[in-house]
Structure formats: C-alpha cells, structure tokens
C-alpha positions as CSV (number, residue, x, y, z in Angstrom):
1,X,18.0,-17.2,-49.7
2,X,21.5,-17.7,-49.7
3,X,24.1,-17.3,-46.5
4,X,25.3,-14.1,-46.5
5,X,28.7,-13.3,-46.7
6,X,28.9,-11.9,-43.0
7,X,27.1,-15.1,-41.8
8,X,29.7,-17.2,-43.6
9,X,32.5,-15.5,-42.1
10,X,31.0,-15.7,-38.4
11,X,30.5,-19.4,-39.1
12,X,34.5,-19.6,-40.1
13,X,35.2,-18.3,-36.6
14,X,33.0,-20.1,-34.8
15,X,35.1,-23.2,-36.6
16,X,38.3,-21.7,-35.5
17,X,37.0,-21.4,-32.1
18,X,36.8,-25.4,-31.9
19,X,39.7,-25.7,-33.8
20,X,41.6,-23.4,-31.5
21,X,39.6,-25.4,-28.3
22,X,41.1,-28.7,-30.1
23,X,44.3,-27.4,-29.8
24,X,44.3,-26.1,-26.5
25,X,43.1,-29.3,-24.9
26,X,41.7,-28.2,-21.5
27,X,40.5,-31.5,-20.5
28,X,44.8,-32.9,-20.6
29,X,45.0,-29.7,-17.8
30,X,41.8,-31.3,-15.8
31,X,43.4,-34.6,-15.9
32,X,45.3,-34.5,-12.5
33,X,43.1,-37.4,-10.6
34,X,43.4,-40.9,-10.5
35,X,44.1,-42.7,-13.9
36,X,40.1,-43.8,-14.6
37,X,38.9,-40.0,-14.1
38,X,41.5,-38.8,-16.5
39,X,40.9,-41.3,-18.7
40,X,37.1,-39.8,-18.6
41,X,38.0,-36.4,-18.5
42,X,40.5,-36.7,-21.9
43,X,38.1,-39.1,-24.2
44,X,35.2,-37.3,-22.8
45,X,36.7,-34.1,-23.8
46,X,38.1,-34.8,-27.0
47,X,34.6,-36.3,-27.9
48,X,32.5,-33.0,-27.1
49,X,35.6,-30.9,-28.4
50,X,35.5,-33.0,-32.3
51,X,31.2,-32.9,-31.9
52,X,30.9,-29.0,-31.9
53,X,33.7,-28.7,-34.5
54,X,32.0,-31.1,-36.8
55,X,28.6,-29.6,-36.0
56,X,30.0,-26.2,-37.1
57,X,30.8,-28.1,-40.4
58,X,27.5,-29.8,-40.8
59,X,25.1,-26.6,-41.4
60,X,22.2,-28.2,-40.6
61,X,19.6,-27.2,-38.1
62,X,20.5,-30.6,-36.0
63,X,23.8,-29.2,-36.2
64,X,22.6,-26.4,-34.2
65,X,21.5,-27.9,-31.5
66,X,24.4,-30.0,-31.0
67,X,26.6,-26.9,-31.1
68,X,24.4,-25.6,-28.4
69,X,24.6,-28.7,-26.5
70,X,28.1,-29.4,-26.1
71,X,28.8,-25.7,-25.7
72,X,27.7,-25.4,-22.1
73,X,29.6,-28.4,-20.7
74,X,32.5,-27.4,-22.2
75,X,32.4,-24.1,-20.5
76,X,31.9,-25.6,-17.6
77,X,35.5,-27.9,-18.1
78,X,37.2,-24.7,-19.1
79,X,35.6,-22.2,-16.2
80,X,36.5,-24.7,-13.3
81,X,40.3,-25.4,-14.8
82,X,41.0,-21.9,-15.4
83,X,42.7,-21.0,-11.9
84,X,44.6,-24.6,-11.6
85,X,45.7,-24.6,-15.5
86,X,47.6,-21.1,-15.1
87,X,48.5,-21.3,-11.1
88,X,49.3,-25.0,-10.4
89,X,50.2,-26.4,-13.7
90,X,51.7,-23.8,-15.5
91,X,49.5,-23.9,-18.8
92,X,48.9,-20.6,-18.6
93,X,48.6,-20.3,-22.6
94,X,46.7,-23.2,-23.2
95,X,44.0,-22.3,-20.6
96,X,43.3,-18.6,-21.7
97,X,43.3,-20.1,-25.6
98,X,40.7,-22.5,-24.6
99,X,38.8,-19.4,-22.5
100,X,38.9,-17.2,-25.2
101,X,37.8,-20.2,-28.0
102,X,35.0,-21.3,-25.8
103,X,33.6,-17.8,-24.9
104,X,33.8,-16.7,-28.7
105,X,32.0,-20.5,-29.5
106,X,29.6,-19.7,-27.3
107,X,28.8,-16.2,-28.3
108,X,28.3,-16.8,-31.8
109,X,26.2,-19.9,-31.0
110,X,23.7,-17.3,-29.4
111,X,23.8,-14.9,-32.6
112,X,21.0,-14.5,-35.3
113,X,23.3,-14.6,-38.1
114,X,24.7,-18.4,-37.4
115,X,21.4,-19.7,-36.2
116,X,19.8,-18.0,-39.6
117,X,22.8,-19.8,-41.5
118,X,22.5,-22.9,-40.0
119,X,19.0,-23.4,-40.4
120,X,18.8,-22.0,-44.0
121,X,21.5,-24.2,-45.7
122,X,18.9,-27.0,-44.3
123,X,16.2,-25.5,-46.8
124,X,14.5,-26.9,-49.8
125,X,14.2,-25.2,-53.2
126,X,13.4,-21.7,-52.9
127,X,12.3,-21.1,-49.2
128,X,13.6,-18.3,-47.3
129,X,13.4,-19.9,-43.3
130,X,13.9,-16.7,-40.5
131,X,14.2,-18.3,-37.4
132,X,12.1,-17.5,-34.2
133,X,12.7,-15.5,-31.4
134,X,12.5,-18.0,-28.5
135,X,9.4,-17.0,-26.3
136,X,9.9,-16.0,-22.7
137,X,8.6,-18.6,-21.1
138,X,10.5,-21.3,-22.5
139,X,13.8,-19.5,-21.8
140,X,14.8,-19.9,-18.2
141,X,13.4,-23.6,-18.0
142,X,15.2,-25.0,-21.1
143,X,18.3,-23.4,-19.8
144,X,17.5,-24.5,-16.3
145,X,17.0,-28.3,-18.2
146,X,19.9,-27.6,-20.3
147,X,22.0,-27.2,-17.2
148,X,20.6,-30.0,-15.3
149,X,20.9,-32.6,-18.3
150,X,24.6,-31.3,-18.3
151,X,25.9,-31.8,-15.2
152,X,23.7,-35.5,-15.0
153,X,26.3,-36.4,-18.7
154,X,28.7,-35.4,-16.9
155,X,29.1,-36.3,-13.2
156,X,27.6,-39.8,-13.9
157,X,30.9,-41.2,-16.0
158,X,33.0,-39.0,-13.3
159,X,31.4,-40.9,-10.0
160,X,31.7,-43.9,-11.9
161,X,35.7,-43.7,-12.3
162,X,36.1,-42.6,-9.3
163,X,34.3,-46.0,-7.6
164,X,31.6,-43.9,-6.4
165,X,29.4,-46.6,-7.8
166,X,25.7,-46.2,-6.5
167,X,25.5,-42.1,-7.1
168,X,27.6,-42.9,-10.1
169,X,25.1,-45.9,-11.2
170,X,21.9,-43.6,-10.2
171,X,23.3,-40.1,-12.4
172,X,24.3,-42.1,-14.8
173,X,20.9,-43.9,-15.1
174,X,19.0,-40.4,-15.5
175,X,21.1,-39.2,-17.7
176,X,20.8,-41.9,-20.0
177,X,16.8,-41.9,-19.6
178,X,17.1,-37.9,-20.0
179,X,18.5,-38.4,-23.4
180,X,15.5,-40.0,-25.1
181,X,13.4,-36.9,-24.2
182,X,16.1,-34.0,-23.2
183,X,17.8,-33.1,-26.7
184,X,14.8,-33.8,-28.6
185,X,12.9,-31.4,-27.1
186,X,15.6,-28.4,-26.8
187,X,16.0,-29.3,-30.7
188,X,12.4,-28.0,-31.2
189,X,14.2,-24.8,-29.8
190,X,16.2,-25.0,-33.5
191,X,13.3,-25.7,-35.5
192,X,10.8,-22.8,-35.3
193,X,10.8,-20.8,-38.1
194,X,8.9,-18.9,-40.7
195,X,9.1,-19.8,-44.0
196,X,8.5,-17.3,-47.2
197,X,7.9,-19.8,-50.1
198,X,6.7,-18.1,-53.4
199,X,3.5,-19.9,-52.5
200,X,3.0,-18.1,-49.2
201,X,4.6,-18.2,-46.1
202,X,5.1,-21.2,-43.2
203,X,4.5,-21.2,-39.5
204,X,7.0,-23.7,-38.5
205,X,7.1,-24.4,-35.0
206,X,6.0,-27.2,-32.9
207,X,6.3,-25.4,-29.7
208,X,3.6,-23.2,-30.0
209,X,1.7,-25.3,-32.8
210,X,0.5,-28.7,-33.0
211,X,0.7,-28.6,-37.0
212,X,2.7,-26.1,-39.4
213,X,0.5,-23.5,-40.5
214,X,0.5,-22.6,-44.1
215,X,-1.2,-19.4,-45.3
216,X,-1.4,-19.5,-49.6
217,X,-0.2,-16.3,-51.0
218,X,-3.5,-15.4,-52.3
219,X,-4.8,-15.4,-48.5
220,X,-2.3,-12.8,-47.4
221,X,-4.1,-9.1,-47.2
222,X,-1.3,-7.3,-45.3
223,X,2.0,-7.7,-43.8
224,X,3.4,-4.9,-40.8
225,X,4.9,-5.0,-38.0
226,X,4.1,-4.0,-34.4
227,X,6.1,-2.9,-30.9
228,X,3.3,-5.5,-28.9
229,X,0.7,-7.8,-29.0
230,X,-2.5,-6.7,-30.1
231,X,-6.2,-8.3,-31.7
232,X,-4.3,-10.3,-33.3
233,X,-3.4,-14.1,-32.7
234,X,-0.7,-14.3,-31.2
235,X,1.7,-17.3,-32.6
236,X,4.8,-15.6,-30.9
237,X,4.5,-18.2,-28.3
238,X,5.0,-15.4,-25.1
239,X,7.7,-13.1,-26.9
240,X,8.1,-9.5,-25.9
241,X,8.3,-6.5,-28.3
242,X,8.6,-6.4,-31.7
243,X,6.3,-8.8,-33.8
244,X,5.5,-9.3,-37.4
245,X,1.7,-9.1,-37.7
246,X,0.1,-11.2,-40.6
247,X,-4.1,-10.1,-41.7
248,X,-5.3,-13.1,-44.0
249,X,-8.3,-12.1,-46.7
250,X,-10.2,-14.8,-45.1
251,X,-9.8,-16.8,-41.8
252,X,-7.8,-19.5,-41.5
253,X,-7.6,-22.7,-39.2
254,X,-4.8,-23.2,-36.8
255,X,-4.2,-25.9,-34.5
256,X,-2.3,-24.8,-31.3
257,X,0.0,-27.3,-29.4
258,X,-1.2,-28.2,-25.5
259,X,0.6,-25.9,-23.9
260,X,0.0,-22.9,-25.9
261,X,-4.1,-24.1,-25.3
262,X,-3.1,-24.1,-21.7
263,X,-1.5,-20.5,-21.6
264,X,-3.9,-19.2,-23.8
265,X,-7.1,-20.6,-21.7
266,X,-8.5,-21.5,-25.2
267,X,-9.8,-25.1,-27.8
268,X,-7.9,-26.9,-29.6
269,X,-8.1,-25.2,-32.7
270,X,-8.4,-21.3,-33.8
271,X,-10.0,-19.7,-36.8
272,X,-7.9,-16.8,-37.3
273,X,-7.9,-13.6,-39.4
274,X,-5.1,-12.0,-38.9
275,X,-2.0,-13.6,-36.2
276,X,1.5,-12.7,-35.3
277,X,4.9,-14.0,-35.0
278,X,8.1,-13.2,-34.0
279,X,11.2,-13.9,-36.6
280,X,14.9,-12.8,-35.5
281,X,15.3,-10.7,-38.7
282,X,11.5,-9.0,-38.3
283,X,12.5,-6.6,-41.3
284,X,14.0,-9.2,-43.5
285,X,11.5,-11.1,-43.2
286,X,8.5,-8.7,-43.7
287,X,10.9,-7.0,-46.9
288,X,10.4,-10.6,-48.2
289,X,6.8,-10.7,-47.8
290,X,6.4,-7.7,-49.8
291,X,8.1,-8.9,-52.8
C-alpha cells in the first residue's frame, strides 16, 4: 500500500510545524536564569526541536515514537513560556508561532493518517500494515508514564544547573534508569498492527500477544465487522466499539502475552476459531481482506 496523497501532505505539515518550532526558538525566550540553566534550556531545546523534525523525515515506525516522545516536553517548554514570552519579553510573535507549531505537531502526531504513513513506509514487499487502535487500558497509564518520564528528562539536567545537586543527582539518576525500559515499551505502542500479506493476514502486536499470529489465507472463512465484543477472541487488547472480526476454517493457536492472560483470567495459549481486532482504518482494512 502506498502513502496516500492526503497522508503525504499531513506529513509535510507536520514537518513545517518543526520547521516553524525551529524557527521560533522558544527555549532562547525561557532562557532568562542563570547562565548554566540557559545553557540547558537552549542545547536542550534545540536537541528535542532538530529530533522531532528529523523523526518527521525518517518515516519509520521508530520515527513515530520519537515524534511522540519529544512532542509532550516540548509543549510543556512552550505552555509554561507563553505568558512571560508575550508580557515580559516582548516576543509576542515568536511565542504564538511556536504555540501554534507545537499544537498543530502535536495534533497530527495523534492522527490515523500519519501513524498509518509512518508505519507503512517501514513495510516489506507487498504488505499492507493498519495500525491498532490503542486499547483502553493502556491509555491513561502510558500517558501517565509518558508524563512522568518527561518531567524526570527534564527537571534532572535543570536541578543540576541550578546547583541543586542531590534532587538534581537523584531525578537525574531515574531518568537515566527510566530510559532502558520507558521508550522501549511506549514503542510497542507504534508497533501493533495488522498486516494483509497476499499470504494472509498478521497479528502484530506484542502488547496483547506474546508471538505474531499469522493466519494463511486458505484458513480465512469470513471477514466482518462488529459495534462490540462478542464469541469471539478478542485480540483488541480492551478496545471499545467497532472491531474487525476474523472466523478461521479451522482453529488456530495463539499465544497471549502475560498481561492479556492476566486480564483475560485464562492459559498461556488459546486455540481459536474465529478472534477480533481493532485496526484504525476498520473498513480499509476489511475492503483489503476481501480482495
């Protein structure tokens, strides 16, 4: 499947967002401490600034989550410098260009169409990969570990250049042992999708599954959708409404990951003869499957 040309042109704006950001510089505005926070503040800035433009470049499903991952400190730097960049330091242009770049950044980072792009110029061959819907209960604590990961990168060089060495020492500390475990696992978040392969199709996602789950064309007896869960096995992972629902000639093994054992009450593995699962572009996808 190629990138659309609407996806293409979303992804152009979401580069002129950064671009614009770049520009704008709202980490120069926060710069009104002592020389060592600035100095923080400006490389610091500059550095998230050039990663989610060149993530934007790179259309790669890593590139996603980077994008993702810089986004929310950097609303954070332009939120809290919004009222002393127009009212004390007269940058009253430069502040509501970076406002404007960073909320448009952010919204399109949220949107099906760049995720769908992002993830699908990753692909090999001829696969078609729909990206999932992220299940409910995964949503408030990766933002809530998201947020928490964020403000550890950031306060942690901050205490340290202002000579608040020990809290400086400590947040600095857990963020650095956060980040062998932190953007790893909100990366899964970019890596669930299904995959439509002239083969079959592809259950790709390590949140809910402890190994992909490949179904061979041949196997697949019928393909709908449905407003809610049903007999079915449900793959979605905890996601409300809509869901594409898969029957299989015969069953088929699949191997669920520890937490979706623990939600579901249920073994390691499941033989299953029909399942469901939740891609962002439901009627794309199941158009695809019909072919």
């Amino acid at each position: 499947m190629r990138v659309g040309t609407s996806s293409n042109s979303l992804m152009w704006i979401l580069r002129a967002s950064w671009v614009a950001l770049l520009l704008a510089s709202p980490w120069h505005v926060a710069a009104h401490h002592s020389t060592p926070v600035n100095v923080v503040l400006i490389v610091g800035g500059w550095a998230i600034g050039a990663s989610g433009l060149l993530s934007s470049i790179a259309l790669t499903p890593i590139g996603l989550t980077v994008v993702r991952l810089v986004t929310v400190p950097m609303v954070a730097l332009v939120a809290s410098q919004v009222s002393y960049g127009i009212t004390e330091n007269n940058a009253t242009v430069a502040m509501t260009l970076a406002l404007v770049a960073i909320a448009c950044a952010a919204a399109l980072a949220c949107t099906t169409r760049v995720s769908t792009a992002m993830v699908q110029a990753g692909a090999y061959g001829d696969e078609t990969r729909y990206p999932l819907r992220t299940p409910f209960p995964y949503v408030l604590p990766a933002a809530l570990v998201q947020l928490g990961y964020t403000a550890a990168i950031i306060s942690g060089p901050l205490l340290l250049a202002a000579r608040s060495y020990a809290a400086g020492i400590a947040v600095t500390l857990i963020a650095v042992a956060a980040s062998f475990k932190v953007p790893r696992r909100l990366h899964q978040l970019s890596r669930r999708w299904l995959v439509v392969v002239p083969a079959g199709l592809v259950v790709h996602d390590h949140l809910v599954l402890a190994e992909t789950f490949m179904v061979r064309h041949a196997n697949l007896a019928d393909v709908r959708t449905a407003d809610g869960p049903g007999e079915e096995a449900d793959l979605t992972g905890g996601v409300f409404g809509r869901r594409l629902v898969v029957s299989l000639t015969a069953a088929d093994k699949v191997v669920l990951a520890p937490i979706t054992r623990q939600v579901l009450g249920t073994t390691d593995a499941l033989h299953v003869s029909s399942f469901s699962t939740a891609p962002r572009q439901l009627d794309a996808a199941m158009a695809r499957l019909k072919k």
